[in-house]
N, C-alpha and C positions, 0 to 999 in steps of 0.2 A: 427541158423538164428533168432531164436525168440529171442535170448541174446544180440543179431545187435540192432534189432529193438527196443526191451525196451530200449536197451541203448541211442540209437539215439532220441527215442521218453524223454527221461529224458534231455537229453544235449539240444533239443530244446525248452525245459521247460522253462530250467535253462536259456539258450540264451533271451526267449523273457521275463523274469521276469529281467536281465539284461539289455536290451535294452528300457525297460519303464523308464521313470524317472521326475520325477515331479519338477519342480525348483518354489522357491514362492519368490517374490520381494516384499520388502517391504519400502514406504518411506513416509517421514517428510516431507513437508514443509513450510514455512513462521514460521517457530519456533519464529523469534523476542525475543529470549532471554528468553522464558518463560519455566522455571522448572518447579517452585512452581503452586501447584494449588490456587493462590492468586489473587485477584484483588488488584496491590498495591496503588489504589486509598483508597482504603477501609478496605483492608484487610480481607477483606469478602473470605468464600471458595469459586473456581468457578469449573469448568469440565473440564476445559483445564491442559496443561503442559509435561513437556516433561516426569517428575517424573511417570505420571497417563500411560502415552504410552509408557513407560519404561517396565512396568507390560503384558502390550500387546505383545510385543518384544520378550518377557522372556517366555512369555506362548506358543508365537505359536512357538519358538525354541525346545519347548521342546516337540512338537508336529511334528515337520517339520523339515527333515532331514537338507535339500538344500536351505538354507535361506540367501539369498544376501539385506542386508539395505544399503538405501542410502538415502543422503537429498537434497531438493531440492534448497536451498537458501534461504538466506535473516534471519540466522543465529545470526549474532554476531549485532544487534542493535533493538532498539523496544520497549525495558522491562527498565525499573529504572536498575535491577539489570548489565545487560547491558551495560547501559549508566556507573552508576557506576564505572565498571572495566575499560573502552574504555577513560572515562573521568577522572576521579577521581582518579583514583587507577590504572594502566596497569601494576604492576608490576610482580602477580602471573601468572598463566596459565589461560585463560581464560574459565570460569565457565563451557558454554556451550561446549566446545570443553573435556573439561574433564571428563563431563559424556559420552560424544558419545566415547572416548577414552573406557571408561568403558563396553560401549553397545557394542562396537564394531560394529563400523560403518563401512562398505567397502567406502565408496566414499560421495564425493559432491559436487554437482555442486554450483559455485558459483553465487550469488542474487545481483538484483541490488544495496541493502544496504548494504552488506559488503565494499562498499567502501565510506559510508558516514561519518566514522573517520578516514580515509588516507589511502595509503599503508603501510602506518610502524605498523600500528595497525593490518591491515590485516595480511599481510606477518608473524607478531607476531602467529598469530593464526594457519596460516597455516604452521609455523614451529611446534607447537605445538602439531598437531594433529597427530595421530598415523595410520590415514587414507588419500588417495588421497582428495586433495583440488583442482579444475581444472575448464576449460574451456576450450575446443577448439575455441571459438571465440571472445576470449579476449585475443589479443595478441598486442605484442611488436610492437611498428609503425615505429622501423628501421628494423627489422628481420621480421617482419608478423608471427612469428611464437608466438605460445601458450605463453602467460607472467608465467600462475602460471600453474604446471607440461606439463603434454601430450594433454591433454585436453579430454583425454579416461582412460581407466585400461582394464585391462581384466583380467580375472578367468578362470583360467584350475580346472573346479569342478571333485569332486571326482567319478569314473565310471560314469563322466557325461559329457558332451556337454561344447564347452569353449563358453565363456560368456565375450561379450562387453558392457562397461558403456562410450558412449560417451555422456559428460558437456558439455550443452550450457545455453547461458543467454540472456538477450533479450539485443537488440542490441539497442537500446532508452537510455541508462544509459548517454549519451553524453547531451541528450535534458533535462538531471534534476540533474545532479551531480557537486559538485562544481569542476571547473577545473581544481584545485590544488591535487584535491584528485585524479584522473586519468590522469594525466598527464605522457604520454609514451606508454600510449594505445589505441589500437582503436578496434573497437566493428564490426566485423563482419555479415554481413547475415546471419541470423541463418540457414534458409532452405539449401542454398548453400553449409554450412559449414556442416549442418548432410549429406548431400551427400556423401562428399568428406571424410567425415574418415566412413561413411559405407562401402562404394568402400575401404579403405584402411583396415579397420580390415575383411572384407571377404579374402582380397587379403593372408592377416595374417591366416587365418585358424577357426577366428572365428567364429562359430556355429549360437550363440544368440545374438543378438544387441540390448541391450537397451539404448534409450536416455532418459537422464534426462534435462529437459528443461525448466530452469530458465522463463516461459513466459506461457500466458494463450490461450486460444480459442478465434480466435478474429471471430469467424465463429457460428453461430448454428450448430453442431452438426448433427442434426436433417437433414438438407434441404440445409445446406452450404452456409445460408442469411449472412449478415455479421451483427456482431452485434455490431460494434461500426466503428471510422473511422481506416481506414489500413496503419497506419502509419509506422507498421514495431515492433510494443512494443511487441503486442500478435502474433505467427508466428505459433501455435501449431497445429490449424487444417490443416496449410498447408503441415509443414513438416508430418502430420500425412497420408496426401491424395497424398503429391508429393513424398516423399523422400522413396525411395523403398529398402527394406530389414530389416526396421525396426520389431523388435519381441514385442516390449511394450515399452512405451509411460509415463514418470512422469513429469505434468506440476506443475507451482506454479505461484506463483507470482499475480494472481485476487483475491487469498483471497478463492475461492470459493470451493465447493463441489462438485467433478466429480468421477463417476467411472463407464465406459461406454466401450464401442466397437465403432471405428470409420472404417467403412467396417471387416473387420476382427482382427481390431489392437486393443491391450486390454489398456486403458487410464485410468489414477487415475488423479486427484489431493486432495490430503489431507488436504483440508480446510489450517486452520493457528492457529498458537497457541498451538497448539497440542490438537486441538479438535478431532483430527482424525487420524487413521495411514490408510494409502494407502496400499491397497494387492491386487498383482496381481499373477495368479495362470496360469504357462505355463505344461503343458500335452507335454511331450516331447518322443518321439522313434528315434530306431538307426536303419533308415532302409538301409540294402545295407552297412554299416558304415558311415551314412550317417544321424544329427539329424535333426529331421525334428520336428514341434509344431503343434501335432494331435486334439486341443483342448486349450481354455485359459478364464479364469473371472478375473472378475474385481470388488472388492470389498472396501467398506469402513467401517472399524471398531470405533463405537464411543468413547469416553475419557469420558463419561458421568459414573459416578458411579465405573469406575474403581478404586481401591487400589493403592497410590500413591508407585513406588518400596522406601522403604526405604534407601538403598547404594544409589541412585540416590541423594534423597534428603539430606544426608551428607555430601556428596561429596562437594557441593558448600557452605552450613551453614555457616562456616565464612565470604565467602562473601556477603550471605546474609544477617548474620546480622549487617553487616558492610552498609548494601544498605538504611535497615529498620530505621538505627539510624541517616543515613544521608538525610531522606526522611521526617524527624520528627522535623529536624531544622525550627523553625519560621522564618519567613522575614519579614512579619509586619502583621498590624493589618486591618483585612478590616468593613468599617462601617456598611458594608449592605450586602445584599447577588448578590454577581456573580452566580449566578444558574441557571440551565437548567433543569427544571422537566420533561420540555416533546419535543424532539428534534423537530418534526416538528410545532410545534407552534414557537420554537424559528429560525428557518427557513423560517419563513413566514414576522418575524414583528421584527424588533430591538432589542436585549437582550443586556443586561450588559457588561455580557462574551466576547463576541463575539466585542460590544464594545471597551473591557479592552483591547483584543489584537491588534487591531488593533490601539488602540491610541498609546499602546508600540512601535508599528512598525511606526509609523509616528512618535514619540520623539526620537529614534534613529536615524534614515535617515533623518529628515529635511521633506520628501515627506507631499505634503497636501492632497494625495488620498492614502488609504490602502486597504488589501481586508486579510480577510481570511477564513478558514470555520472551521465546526464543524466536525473534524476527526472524528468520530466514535460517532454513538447514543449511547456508555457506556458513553462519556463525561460528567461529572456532574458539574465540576466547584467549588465553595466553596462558606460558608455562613458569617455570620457577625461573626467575631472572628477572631483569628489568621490562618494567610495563611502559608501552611509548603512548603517545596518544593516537597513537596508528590501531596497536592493541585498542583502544575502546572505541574508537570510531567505529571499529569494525566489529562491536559488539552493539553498542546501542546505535541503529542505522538511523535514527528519525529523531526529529527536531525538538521530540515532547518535552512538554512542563508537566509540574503535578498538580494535582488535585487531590486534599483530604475531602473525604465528604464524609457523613453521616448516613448510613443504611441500617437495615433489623437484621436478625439472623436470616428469615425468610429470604430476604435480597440476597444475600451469601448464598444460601443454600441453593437459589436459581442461579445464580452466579456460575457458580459450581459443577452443578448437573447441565450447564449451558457447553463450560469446557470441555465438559467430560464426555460430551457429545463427540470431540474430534474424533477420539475413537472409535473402530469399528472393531468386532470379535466376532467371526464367523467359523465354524470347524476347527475350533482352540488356536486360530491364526490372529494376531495382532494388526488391524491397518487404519488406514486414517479415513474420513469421510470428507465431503468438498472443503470444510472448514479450512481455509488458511491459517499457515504455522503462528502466524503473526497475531491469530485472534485465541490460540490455548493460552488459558494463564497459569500460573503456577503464583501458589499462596506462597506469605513466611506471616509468620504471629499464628497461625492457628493450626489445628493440626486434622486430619481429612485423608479418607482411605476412597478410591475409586474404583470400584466392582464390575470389571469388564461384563463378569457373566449375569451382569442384570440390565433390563430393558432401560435404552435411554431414556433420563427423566427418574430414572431411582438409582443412580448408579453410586451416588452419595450414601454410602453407606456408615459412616463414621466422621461426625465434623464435631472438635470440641474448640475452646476456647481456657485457658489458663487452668485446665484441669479439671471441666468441666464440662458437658454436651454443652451445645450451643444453643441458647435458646432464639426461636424465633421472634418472641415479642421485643427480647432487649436489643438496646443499640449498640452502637461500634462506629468508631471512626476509624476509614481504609483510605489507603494513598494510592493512588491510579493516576497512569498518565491520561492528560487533558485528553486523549481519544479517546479511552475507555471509561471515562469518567463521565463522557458527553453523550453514553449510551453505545460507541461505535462498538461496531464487531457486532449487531445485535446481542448486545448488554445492555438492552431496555431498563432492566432493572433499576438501573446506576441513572440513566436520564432523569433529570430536573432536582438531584435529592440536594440539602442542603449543602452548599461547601464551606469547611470551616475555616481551612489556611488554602490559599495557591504558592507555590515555589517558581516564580519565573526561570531563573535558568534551567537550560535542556539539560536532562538527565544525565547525556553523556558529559558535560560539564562538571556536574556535582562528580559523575563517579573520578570525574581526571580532579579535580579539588581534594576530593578525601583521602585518594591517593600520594596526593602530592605532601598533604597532611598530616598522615599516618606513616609517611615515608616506607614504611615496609608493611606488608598486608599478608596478612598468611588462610589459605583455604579451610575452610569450614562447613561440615553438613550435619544437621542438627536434626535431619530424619523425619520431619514433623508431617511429611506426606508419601505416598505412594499409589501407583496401579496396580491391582492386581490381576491375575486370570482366573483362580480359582474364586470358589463363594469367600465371601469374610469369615462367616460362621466356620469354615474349614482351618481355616487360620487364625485366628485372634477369640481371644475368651476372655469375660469382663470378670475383674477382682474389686471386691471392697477391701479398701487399705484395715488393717488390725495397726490396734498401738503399739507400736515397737516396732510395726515394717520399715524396711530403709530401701532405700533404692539400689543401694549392694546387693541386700539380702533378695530381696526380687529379684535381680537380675539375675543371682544363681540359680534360682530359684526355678525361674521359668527358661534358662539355658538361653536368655538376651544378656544385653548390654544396656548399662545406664542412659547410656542417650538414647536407645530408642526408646527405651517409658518415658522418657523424658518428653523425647519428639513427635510420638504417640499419641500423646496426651497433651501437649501446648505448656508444658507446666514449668509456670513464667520464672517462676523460684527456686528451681529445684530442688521442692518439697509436697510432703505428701501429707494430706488432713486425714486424720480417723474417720470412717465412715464413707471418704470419696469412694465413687469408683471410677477404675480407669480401666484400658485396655490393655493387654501385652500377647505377646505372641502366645499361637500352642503349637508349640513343641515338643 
């Protein structure tokens, strides 16, 4: 009897040391092309890259039995090197997909920017890859079903619990993608769609559910406030709060840094760039035969100081330095400096830059209003000397095309007070609000004063047009890249309005063309806008022009300069009608 019970007392040992089993998920995403730890504006070392999270990958593998990677989108465009292969060169295996071939990648979901160089570029990659490439709510618009695989996988782990990876992608890609490139698909609810294949891989037998999901939090977290408008882009805290059987949660797509618990569901997102890798640690028993997740964290590991893996960064080398030598071509000569030393001062008051692009986007289309912003505070621009194609890669970072459309004043004007939202003024202090850099615009053709010390929604305190207030019922035709033109940024205004011309090639192309063109470029700011702290009324007082004013004599007059009445006022001719009135400083 006592030989029963030892023995019994050992098989139950061994039973519950078998029945424990820890699964750790690990993901990427917003990679955008970035291996190297390099800024290729500069070439400088940075903290990021997939090379530096390669070494992270490698380490806890060799710590962690039960280790599932996946990425979360927005993969194959972003980086010069990138651009490179996509543009330039498509004809090797694509860089990015070769190393995750190497990592071994289980899965990934697909980003809104893998289809910003076509499907034949995609599909390239996704034949390529040695792992599931998917979406369950990107499908085909005569079948409805999944376009690129299952839009799931699933893993029967070793003496362990089966494991579901259902892809989704945020269903917005229609409001910012050129047409051509998605053409045959259609973009599903994401919440609806994680529903319906949870419900279907339960049905299958599978144990653990995770989604990966191309989209961010459009909710606090916190209190479930909403933090931006609910257009349907970010869908993650909903599917996190509605969609039931979910085991763990990998969003992307904001850019940002999450690794939280939404009621009991464990949430990553991994910054971008490969600043970060996402881990998420599930505590799992077999109880009854039955796995159940007794326990789960949710972790971020940084890329800061990491050891770059070496096989990573061999892997791609010839294309690298095939990217470095084409990044290095001159296109001409500039006189003066396009420079941005401190992003919000250039945010506030006319720059060069900012300028230069926008004149390229009005000598292309014809439009006499442009707009664009300052993607990213790394933006530096270039100085007097020769401009490479390094310099503008690393000004315009995204693949856009244009769009002229047709809007009223009233669209401008929301426009407008939309941007002018980034700002915050609290205690005469300047600062920004959630807005990303990437979604402030900055006008050229019209001219517009932005009044910190007034409530958002009236902060437009001054918008004319060729020397005139602008009116709201008249029209205008504005050049926006294909994302802001498609509504993105919540610039609803701008969704569905007429288009007159589209400019296929990407912006950063034109500005390396007109460059190449003009052979020498010289800096220019024509003052046509500004932020201010104080009220308008403190600063600026309206003149009716008399016959015989000149814009010399004004300028003495009121202790400016001709270009600012000029840039003040919008005034296309520089000339002034009897009877206008315009603005100018007081002084």
């Amino acid at each position: 009897m006592k030989k029963f019970l030892v023995l019994f007392l050992v098989l139950a040992f061994v039973l519950s040391v078998v029945s424990a089993y820890t699964l750790t998920i690990l993901e990427t995403t917003d990679l955008h092309g970035h291996i190297y730890p390099v800024d290729y504006s500069n070439n400088m070392t940075t903290n990021y890259g997939l090379a530096r999270i390669a070494t992270l990958i490698q380490k806890i593998r060799s710590q962690q039995p039960n280790v599932l990677l996946f990425d979360d989108g927005d993969l194959i465009q972003g980086s010069p090197l990138e651009y490179y292969h996509a543009a330039i060169d498509n004809s090797g295996i694509d860089p990015m997909i070769a190393i995750m071939n190497y990592l071994n990648y289980n899965a990934m979901t697909l980003g809104n920017h893998e289809f910003n160089y076509g499907q034949d570029v995609l599909r390239k990659a996704i034949k390529e890859a040695n792992f599931p490439i998917t979406s369950a709510n990107v499908v085909n618009s005569e079948t409805m079903k999944p376009e690129y695989g299952n839009g799931y996988v699933i893993f029967n782990m070793k003496d362990g619990p089966r494991v579901g990876y259902i892809a989704l992608t945020t269903q917005y890609i229609p409001n910012w993608e050129e047409p051509s490139h998605i053409k045959g698909l259609d973009f599903l609810d994401a919440v609806n769609t994680a529903q319906k294949y949870v419900d279907l891989l339960k049905s299958m037998g599978v144990d653990v559910i995770i989604v990966g999901y191309h989209g961010g939090l459009e909710r606090n977290p916190a209190n479930g406030k909403p933090t931006e408008e609910l257009t349907g882009e970010n869908e993650g805290y909903a599917i996190a709060t509605q969609v039931n059987g979910i085991s763990a949660l990998l969003l992307g797509h904001q850019h940002l840094s999450y690794a939280l618990k939404i009621g009991n569901l464990p949430v990553v997102m991994a910054s971008y760039w490969g600043n970060a890798l996402g881990k998420i640690t599930l505590n799992i028993s077999n109880e009854n035969g039955k796995w159940v997740i007794t326990s789960s964290d949710a972790t971020l590991i940084s890329a800061k100081g990491v050891t770059p893996d070496a096989t990573v960064m061999a892997i791609a080398q010839s294309e690298e330095d095939a990217t470095q030598k084409w990044l290095d071509q001159p296109l001409g000569q500039s006189l003066g400096d396009f420079y941005v030393s401190n992003p919000m001062y250039t945010r506030m008051r006319d720059n060069a830059l900012i300028q230069f692009v926008n004149t390229v986007q009005m000598y292309y289309t014809g439009s006499q209003i442009s707009s664009t912003a300052l993607f990213s505070n790394d933006v530096r621009g270039w100085k007097k000397g020769p401009v490479t194609m390094r310099d503008v890669m690393a000004v315009y970072i995204y693949p856009n095309t244009l769009n002229v459309i047709t809007v009223n004043g009233k669209d401008l004007r929301a426009a407008l007070e939309q941007t002018a939202s980034y700002f915050t003024f609290e205690n005469g202090k300047v600062g920004v609000s959630n807005m990303p850099g990437y979604n402030y615009d900055m006008y050229e053709g019209i001219s517009y004063v932005i009044d910190l010390t007034k409530p958002v929604g009236h902060r437009i305190v001054w918008l004319a047009y060729d020397g005139q207030p602008l009116s709201d019922e008249a029209t205008y035709e504005i050049v926006l890249n294909n994302y802001r033109a498609g509504g993105g940024g919540n610039y609803m205004m701008f969704k569905g309005k007429p288009v007159v011309k589209s400019v296929m090639m990407e912006v950063s192309e034109l500005m390396a063309d007109y460059i190449r063109n003009q052979k020498m470029i010289c800096p220019s700011v024509d003052q046509n806008w500004e932020v201010i702290t104080q009220p308008f009324e403190d600063l600026f007082q309206t003149y009716t022009i008399s016959q015989g004013d000149t814009l010399e004599n004004l300028a003495i007059k009121f202790n400016t300069s001709v270009q600012k009445i000029i840039g003040l006022n919008a005034l296309k001719n520089n000339t002034l009608q009897t009877g206008e009135v315009i603005i100018v400083p007081k002084y």
